[in-house]
PDB file of N, CA, C and O in Angstrom:
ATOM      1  N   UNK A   1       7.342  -9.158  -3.835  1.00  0.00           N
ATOM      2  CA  UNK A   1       6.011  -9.708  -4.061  1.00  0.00           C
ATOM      3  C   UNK A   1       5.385 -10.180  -2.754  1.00  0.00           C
ATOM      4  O   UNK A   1       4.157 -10.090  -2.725  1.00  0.00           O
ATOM      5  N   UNK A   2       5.854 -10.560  -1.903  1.00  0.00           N
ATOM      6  CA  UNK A   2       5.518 -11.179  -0.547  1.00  0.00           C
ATOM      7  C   UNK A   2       5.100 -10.282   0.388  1.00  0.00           C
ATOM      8  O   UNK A   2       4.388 -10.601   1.340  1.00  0.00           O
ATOM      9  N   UNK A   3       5.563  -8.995   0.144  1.00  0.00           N
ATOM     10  CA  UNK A   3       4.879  -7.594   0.914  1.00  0.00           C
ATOM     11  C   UNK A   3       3.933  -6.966   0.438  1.00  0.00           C
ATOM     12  O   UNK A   3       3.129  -6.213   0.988  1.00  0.00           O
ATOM     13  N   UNK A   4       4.078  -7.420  -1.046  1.00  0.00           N
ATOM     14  CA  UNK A   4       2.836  -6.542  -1.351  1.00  0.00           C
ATOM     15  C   UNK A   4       1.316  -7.772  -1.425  1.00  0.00           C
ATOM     16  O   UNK A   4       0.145  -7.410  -1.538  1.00  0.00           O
ATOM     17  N   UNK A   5       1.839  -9.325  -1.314  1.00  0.00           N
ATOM     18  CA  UNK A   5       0.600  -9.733  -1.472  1.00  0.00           C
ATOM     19  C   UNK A   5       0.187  -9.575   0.355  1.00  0.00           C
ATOM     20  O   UNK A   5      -0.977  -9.391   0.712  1.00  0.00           O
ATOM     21  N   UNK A   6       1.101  -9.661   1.143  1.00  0.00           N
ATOM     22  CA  UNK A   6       1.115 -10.004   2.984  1.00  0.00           C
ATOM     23  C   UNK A   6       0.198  -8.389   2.952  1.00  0.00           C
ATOM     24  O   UNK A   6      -0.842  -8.475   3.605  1.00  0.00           O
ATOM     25  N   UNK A   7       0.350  -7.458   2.528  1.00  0.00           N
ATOM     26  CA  UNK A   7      -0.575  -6.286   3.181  1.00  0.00           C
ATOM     27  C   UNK A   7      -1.799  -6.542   2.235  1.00  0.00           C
ATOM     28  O   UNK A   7      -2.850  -6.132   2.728  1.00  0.00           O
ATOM     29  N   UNK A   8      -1.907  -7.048   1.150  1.00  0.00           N
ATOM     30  CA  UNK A   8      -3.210  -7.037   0.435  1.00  0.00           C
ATOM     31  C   UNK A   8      -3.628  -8.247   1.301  1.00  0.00           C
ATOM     32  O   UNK A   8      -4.629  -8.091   2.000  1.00  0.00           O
ATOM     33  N   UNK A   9      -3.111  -9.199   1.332  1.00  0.00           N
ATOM     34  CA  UNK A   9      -4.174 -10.187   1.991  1.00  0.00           C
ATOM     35  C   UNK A   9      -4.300  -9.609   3.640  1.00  0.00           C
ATOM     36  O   UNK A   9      -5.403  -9.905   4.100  1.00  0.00           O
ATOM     37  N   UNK A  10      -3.698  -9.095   4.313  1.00  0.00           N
ATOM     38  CA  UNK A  10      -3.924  -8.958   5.570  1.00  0.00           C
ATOM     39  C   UNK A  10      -4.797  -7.793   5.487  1.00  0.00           C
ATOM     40  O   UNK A  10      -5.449  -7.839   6.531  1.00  0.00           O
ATOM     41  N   UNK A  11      -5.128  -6.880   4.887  1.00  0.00           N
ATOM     42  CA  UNK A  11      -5.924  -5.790   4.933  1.00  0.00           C
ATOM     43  C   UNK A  11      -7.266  -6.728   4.331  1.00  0.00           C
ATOM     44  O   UNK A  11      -8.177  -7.022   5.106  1.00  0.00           O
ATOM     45  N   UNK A  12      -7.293  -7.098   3.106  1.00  0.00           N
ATOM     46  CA  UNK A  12      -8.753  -8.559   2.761  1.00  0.00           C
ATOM     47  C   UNK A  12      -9.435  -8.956   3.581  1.00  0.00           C
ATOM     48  O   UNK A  12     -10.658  -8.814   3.602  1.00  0.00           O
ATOM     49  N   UNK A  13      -8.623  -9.644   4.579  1.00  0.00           N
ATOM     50  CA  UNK A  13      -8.771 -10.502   5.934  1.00  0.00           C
ATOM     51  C   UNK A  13      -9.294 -10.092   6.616  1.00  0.00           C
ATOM     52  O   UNK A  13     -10.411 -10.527   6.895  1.00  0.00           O
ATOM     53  N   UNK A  14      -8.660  -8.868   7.335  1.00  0.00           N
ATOM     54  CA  UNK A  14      -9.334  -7.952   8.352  1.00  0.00           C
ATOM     55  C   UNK A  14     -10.747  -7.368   8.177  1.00  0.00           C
ATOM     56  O   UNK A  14     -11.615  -7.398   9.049  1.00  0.00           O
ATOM     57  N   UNK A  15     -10.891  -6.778   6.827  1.00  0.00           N
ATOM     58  CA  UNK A  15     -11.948  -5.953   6.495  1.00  0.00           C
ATOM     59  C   UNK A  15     -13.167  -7.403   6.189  1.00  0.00           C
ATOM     60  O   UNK A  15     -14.372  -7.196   6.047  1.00  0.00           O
ATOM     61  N   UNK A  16     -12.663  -8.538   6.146  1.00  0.00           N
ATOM     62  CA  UNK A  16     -14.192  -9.977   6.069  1.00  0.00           C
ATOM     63  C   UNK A  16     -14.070 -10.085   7.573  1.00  0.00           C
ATOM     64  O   UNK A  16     -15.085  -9.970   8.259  1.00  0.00           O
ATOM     65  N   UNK A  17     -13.093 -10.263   8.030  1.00  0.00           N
ATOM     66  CA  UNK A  17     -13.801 -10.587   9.493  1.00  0.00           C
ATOM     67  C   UNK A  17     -14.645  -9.557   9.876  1.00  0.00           C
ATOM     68  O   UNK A  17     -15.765 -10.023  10.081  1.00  0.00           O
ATOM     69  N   UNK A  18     -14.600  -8.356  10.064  1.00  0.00           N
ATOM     70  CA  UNK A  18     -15.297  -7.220  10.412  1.00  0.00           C
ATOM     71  C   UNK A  18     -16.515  -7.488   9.952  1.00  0.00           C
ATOM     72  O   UNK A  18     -17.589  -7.339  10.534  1.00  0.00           O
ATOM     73  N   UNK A  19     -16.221  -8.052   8.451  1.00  0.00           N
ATOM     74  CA  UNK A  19     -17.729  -7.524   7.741  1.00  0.00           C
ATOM     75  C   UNK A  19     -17.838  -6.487   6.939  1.00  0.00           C
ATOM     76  O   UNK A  19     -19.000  -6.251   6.605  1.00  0.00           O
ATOM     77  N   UNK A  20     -16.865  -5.640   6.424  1.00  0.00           N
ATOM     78  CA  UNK A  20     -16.512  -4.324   6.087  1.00  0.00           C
ATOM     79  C   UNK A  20     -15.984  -4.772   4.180  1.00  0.00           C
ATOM     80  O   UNK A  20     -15.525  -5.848   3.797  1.00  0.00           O
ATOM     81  N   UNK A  21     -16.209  -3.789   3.515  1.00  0.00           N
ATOM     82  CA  UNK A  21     -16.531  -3.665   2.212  1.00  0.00           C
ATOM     83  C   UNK A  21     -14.859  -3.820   2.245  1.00  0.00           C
ATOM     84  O   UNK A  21     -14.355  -3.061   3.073  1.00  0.00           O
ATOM     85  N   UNK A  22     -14.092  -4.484   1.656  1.00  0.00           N
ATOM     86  CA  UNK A  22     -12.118  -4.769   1.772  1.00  0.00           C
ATOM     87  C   UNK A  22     -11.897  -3.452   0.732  1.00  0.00           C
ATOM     88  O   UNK A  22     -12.363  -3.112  -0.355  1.00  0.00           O
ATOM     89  N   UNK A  23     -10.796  -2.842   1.811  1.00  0.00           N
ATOM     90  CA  UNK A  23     -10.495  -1.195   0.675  1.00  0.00           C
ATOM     91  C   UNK A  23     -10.079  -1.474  -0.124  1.00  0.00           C
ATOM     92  O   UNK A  23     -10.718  -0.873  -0.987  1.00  0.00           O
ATOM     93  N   UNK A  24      -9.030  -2.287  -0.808  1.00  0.00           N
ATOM     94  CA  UNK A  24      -8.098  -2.556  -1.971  1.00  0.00           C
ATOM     95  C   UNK A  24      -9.898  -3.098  -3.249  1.00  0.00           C
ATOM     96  O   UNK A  24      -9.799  -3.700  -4.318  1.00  0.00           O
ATOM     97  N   UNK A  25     -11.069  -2.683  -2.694  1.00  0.00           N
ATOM     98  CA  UNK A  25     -12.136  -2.939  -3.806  1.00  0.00           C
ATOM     99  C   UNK A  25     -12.723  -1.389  -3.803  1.00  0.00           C
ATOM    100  O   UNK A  25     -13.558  -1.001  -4.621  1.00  0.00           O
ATOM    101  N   UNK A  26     -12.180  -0.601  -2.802  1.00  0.00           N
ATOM    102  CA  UNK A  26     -12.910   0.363  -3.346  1.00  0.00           C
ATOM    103  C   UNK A  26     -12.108   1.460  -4.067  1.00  0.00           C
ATOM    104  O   UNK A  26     -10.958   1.680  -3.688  1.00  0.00           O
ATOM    105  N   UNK A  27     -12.621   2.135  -5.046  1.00  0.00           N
ATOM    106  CA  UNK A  27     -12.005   3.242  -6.061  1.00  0.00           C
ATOM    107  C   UNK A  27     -11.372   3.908  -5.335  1.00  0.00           C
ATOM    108  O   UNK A  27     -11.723   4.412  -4.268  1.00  0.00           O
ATOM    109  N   UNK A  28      -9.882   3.984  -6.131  1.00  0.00           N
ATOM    110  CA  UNK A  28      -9.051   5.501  -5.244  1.00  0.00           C
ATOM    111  C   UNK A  28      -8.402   4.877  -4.179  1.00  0.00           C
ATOM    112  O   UNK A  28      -7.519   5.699  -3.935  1.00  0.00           O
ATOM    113  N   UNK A  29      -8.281   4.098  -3.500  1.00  0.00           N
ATOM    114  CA  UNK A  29      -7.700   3.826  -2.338  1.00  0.00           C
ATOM    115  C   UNK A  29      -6.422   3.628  -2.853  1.00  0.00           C
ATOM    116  O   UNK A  29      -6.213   3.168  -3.975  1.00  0.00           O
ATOM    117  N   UNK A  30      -5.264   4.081  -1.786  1.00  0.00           N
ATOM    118  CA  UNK A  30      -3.802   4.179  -2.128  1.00  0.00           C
ATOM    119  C   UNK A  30      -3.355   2.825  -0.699  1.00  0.00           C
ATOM    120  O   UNK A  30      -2.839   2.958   0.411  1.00  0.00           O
ATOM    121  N   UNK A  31      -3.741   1.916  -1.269  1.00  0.00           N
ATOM    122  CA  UNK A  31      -3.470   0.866  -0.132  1.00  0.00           C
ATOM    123  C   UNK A  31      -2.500   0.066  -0.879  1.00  0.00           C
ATOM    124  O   UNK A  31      -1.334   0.426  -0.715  1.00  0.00           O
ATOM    125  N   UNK A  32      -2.676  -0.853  -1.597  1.00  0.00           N
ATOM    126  CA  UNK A  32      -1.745  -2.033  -2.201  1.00  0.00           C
ATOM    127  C   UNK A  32      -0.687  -0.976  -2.884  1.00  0.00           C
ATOM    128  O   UNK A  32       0.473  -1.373  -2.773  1.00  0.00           O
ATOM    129  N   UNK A  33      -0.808   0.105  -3.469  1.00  0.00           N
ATOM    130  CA  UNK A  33       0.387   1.182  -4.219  1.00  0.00           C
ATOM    131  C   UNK A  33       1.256   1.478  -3.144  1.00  0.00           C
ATOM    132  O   UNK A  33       2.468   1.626  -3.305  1.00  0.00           O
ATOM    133  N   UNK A  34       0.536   1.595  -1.772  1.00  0.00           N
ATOM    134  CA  UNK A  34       1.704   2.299  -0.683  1.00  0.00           C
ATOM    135  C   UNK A  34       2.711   0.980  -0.078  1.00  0.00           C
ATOM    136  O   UNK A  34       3.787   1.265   0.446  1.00  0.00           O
ATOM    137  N   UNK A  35       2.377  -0.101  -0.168  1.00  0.00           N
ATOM    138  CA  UNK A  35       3.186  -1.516  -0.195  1.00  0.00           C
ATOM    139  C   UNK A  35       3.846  -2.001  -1.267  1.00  0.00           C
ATOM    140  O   UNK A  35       4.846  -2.668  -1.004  1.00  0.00           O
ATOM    141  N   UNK A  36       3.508  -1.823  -2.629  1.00  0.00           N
ATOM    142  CA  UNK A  36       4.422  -1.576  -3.527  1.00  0.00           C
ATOM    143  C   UNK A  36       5.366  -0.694  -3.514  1.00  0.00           C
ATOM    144  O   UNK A  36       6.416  -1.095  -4.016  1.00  0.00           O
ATOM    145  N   UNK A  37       5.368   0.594  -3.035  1.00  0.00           N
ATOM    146  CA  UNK A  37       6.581   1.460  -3.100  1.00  0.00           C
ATOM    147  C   UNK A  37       6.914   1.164  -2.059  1.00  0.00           C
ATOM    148  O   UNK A  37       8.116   1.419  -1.971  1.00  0.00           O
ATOM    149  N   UNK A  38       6.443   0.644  -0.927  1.00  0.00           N
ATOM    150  CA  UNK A  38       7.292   0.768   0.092  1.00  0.00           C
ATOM    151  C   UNK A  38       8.489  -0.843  -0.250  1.00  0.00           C
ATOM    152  O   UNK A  38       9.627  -0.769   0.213  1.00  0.00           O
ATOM    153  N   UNK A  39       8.101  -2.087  -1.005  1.00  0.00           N
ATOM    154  CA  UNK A  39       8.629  -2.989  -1.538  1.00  0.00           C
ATOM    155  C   UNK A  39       9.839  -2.678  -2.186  1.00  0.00           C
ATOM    156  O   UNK A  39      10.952  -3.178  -2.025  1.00  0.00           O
ATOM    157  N   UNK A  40       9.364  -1.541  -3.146  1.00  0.00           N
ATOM    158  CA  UNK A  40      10.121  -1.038  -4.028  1.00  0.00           C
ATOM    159  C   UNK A  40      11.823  -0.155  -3.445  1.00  0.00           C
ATOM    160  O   UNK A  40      12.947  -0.235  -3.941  1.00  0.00           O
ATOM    161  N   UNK A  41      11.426   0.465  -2.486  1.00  0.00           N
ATOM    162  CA  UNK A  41      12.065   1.112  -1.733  1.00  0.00           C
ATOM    163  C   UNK A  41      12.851   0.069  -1.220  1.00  0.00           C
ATOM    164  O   UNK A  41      14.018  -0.093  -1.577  1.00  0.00           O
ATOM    165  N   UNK A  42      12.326  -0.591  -0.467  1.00  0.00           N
ATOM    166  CA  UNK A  42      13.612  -1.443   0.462  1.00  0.00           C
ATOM    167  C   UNK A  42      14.492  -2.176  -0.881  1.00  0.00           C
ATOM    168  O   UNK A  42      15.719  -2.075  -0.898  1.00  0.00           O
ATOM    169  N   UNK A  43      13.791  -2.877  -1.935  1.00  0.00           N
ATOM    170  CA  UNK A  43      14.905  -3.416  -2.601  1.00  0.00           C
ATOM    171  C   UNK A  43      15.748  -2.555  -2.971  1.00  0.00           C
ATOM    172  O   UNK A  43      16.917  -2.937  -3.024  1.00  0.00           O
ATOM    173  N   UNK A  44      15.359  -0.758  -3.441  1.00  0.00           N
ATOM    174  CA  UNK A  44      16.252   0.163  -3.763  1.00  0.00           C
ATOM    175  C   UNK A  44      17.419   0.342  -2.805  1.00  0.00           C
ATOM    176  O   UNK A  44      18.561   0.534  -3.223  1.00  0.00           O
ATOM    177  N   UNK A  45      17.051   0.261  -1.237  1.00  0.00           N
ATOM    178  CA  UNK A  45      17.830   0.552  -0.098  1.00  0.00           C
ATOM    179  C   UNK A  45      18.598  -0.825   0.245  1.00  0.00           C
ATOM    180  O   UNK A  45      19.714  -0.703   0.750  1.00  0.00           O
ATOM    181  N   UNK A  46      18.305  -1.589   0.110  1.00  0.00           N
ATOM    182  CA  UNK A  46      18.973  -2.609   0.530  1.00  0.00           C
ATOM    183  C   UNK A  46      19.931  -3.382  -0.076  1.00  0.00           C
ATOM    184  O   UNK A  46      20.886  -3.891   0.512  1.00  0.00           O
ATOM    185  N   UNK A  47      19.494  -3.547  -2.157  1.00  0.00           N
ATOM    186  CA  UNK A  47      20.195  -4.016  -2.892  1.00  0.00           C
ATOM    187  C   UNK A  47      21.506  -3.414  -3.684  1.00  0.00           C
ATOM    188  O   UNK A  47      22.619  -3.777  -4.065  1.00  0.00           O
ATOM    189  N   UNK A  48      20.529  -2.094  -3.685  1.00  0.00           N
ATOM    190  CA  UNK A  48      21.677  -1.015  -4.731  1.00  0.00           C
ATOM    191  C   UNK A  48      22.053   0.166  -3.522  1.00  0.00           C
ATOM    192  O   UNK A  48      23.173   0.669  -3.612  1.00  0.00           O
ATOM    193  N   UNK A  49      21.532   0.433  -2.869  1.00  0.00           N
ATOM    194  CA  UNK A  49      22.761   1.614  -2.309  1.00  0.00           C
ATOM    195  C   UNK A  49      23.811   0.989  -1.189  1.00  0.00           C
ATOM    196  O   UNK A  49      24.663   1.713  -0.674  1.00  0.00           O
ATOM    197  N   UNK A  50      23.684  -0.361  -0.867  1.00  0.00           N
ATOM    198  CA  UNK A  50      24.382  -0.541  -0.016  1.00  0.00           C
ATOM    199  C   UNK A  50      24.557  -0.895   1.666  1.00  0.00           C
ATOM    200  O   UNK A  50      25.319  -1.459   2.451  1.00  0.00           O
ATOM    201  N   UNK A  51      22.948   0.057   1.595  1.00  0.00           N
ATOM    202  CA  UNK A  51      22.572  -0.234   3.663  1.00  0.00           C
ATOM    203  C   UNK A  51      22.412  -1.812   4.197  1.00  0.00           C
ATOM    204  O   UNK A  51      22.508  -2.903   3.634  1.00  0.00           O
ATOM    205  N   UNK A  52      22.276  -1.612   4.839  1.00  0.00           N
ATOM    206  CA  UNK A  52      22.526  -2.682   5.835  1.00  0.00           C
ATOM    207  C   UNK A  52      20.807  -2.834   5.810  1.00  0.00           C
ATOM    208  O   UNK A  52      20.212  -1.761   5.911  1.00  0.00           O
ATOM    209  N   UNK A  53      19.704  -4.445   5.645  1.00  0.00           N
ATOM    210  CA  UNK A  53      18.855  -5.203   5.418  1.00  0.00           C
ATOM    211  C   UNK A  53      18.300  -4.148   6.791  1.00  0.00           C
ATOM    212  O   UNK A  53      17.464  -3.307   6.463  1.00  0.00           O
ATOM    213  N   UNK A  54      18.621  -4.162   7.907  1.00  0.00           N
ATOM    214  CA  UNK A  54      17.830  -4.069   8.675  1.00  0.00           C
ATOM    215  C   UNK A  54      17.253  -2.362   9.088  1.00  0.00           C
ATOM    216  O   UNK A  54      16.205  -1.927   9.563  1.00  0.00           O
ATOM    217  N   UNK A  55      18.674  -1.663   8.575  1.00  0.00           N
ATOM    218  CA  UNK A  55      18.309  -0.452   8.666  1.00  0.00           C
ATOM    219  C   UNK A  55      17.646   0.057   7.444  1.00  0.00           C
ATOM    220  O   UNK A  55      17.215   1.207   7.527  1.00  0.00           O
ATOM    221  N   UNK A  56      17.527  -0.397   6.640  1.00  0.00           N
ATOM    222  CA  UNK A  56      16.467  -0.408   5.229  1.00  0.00           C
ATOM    223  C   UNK A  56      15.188  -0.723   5.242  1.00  0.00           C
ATOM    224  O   UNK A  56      14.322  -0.453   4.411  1.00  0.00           O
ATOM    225  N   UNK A  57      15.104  -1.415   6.406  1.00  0.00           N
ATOM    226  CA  UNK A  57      13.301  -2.006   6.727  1.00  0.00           C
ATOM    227  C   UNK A  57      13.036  -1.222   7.271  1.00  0.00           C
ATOM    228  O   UNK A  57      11.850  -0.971   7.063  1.00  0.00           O
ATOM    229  N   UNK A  58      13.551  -0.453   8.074  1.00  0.00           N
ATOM    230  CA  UNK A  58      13.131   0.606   9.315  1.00  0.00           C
ATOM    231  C   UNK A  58      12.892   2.090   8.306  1.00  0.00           C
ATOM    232  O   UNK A  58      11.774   2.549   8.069  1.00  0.00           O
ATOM    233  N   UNK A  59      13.781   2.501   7.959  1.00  0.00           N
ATOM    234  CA  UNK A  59      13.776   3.503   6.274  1.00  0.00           C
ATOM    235  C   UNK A  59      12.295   3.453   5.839  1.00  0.00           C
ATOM    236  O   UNK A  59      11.539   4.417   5.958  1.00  0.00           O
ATOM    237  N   UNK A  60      11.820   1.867   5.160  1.00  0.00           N
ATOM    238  CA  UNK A  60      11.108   1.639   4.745  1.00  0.00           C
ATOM    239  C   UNK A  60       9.691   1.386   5.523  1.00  0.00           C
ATOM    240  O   UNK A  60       8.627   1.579   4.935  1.00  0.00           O
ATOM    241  N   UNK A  61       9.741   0.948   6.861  1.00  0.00           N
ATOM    242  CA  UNK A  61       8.561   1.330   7.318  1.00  0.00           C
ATOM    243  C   UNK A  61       7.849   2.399   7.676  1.00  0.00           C
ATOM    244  O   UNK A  61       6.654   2.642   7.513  1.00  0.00           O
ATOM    245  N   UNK A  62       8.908   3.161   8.301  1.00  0.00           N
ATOM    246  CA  UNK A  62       8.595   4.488   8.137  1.00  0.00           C
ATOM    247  C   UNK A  62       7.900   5.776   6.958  1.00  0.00           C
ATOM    248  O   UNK A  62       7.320   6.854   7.090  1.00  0.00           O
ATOM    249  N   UNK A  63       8.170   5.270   6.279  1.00  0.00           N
ATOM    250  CA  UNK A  63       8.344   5.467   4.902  1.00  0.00           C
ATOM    251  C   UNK A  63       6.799   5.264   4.316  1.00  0.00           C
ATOM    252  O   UNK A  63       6.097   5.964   3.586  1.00  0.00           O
ATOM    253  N   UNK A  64       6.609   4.084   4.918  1.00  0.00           N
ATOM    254  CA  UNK A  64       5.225   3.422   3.916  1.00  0.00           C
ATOM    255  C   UNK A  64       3.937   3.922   5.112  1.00  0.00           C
ATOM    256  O   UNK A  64       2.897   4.387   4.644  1.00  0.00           O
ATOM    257  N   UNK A  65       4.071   3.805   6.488  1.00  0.00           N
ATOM    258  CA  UNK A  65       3.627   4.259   7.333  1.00  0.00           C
ATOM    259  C   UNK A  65       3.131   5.770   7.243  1.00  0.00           C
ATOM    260  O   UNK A  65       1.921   5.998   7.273  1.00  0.00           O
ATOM    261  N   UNK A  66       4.013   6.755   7.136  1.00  0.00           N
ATOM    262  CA  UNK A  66       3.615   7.697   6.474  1.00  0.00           C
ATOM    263  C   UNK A  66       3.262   8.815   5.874  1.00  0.00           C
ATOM    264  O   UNK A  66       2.955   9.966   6.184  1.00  0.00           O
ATOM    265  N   UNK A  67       3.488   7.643   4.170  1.00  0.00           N
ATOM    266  CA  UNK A  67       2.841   7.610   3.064  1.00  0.00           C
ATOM    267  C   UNK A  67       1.463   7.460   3.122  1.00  0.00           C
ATOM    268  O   UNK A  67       0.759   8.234   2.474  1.00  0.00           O
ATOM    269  N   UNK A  68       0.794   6.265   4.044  1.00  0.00           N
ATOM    270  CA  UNK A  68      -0.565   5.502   4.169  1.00  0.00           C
ATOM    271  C   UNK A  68      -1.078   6.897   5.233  1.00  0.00           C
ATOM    272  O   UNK A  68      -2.276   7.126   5.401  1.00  0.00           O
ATOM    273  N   UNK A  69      -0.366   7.451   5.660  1.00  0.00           N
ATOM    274  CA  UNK A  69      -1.477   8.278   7.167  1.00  0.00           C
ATOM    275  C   UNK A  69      -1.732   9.406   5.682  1.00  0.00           C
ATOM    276  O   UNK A  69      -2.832   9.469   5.134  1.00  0.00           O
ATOM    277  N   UNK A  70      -0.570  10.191   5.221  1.00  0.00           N
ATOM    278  CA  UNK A  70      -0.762  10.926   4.598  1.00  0.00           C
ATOM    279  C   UNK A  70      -1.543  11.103   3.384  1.00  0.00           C
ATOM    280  O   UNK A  70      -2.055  12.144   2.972  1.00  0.00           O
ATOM    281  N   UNK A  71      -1.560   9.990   2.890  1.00  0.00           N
ATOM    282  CA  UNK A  71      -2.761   9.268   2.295  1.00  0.00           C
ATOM    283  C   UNK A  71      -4.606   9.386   2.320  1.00  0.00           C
ATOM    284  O   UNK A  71      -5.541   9.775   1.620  1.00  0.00           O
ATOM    285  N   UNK A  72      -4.385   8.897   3.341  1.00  0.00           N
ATOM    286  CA  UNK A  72      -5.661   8.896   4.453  1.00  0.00           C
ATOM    287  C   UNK A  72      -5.913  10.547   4.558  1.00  0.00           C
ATOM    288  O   UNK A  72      -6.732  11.166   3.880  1.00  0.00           O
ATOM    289  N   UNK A  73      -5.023  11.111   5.558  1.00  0.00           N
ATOM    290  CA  UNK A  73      -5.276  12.849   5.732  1.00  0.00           C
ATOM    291  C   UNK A  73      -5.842  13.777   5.160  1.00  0.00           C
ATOM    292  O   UNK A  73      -6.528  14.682   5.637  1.00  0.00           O
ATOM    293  N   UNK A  74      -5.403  13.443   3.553  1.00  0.00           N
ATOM    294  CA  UNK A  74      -5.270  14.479   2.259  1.00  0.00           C
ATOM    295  C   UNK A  74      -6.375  13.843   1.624  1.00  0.00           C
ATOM    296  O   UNK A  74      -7.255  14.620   1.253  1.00  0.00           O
ATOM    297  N   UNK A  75      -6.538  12.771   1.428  1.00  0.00           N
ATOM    298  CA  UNK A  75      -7.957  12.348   0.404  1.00  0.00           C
ATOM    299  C   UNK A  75      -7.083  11.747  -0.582  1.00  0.00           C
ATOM    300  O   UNK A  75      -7.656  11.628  -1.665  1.00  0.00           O
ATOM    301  N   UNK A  76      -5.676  11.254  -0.573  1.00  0.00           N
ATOM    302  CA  UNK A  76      -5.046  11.233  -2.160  1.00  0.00           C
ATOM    303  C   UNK A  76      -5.445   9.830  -2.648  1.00  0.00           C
ATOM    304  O   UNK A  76      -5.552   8.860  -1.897  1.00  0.00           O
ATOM    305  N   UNK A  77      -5.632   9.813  -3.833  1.00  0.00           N
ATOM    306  CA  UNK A  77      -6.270   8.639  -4.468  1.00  0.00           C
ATOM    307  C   UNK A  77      -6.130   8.843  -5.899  1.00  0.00           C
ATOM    308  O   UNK A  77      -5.861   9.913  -6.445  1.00  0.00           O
ATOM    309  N   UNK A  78      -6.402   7.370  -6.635  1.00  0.00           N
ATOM    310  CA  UNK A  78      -6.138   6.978  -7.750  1.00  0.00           C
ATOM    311  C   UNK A  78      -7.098   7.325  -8.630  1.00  0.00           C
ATOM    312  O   UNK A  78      -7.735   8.269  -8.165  1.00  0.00           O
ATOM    313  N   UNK A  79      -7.573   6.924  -9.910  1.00  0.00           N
ATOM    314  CA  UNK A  79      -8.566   7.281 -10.925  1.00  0.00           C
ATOM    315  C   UNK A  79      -8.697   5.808 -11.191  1.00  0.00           C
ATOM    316  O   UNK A  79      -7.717   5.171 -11.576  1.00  0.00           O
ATOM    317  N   UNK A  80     -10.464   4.949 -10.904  1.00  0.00           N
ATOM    318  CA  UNK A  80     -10.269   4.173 -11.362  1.00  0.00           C
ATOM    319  C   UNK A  80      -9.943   3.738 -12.554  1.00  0.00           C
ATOM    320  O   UNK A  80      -9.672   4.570 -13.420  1.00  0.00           O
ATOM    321  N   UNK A  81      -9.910   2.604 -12.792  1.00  0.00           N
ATOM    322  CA  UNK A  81      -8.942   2.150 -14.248  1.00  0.00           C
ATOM    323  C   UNK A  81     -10.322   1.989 -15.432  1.00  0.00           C
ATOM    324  O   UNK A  81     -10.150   2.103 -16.645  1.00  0.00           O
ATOM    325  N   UNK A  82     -11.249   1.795 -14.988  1.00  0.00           N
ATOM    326  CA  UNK A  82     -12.140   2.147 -15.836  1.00  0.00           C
ATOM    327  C   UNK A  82     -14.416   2.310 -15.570  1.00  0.00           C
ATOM    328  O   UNK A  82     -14.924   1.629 -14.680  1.00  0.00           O
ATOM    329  N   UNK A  83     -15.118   3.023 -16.254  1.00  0.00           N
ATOM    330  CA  UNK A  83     -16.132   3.316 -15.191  1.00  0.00           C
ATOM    331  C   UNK A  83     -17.275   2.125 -15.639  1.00  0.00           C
ATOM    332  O   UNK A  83     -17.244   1.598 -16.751  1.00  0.00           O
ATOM    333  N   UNK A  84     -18.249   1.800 -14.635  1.00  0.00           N
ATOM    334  CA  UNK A  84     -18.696   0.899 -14.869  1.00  0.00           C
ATOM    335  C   UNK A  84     -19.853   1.804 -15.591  1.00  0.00           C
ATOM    336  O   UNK A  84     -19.759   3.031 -15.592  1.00  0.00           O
ATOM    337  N   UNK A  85     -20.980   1.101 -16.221  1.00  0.00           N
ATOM    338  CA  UNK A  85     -22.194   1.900 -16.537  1.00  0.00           C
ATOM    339  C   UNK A  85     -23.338   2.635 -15.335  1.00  0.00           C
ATOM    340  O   UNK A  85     -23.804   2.159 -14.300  1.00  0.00           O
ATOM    341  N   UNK A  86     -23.541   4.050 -16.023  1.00  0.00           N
ATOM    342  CA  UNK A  86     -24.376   4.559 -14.815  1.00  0.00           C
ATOM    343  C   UNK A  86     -23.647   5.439 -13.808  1.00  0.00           C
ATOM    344  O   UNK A  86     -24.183   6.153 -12.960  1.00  0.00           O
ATOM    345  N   UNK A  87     -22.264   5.269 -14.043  1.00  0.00           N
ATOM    346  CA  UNK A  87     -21.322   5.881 -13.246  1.00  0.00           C
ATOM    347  C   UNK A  87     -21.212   7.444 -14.321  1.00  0.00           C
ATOM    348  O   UNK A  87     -21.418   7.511 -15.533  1.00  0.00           O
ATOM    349  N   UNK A  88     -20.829   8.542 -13.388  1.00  0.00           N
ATOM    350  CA  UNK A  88     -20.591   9.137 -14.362  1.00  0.00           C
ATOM    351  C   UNK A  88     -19.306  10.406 -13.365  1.00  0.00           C
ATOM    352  O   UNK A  88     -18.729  11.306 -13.976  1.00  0.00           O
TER     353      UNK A  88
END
């Protein structure tokens, strides 16, 4: 929970200081999902298979790093969860 709120609030943060519309508000963005799996991952790597904490973060940054470029590259994105009116 602490990784996935530390990249949602640090991406929040960044995008008000700028002045910039915060991505985790706009449709489709694979931002807070790519910190969840990457969360998800290290507890997988670290708790249940056995690795060693530190070589599991590295696994995992890599990992979430990228996920997020490849992300970005391809256009991949979510369906929002539901449409407002006027939207179509």
């Amino acid at each position: 929970m602490v990784g996935i709120i530390n990249a949602a609030g640090g991406g929040l943060l960044r995008d008000v200081l700028v002045r910039e519309e915060p991505l985790m508000f706009k449709p489709g963005q694979l931002y807070v999902l790519v910190a969840f799996a990457g969360c998800v991952l290290f507890i997988l790597l670290a708790l249940y298979s056995g690795i060693q904490a530190e070589f599991a973060a590295l696994i995992t940054i890599a990992f979430t790093f990228i996920l997020r470029v490849l992300a970005i590259k391809y256009n991949w994105s979510t369906k929002p969860l539901y449409r407002s009116e006027g939207e179509e």
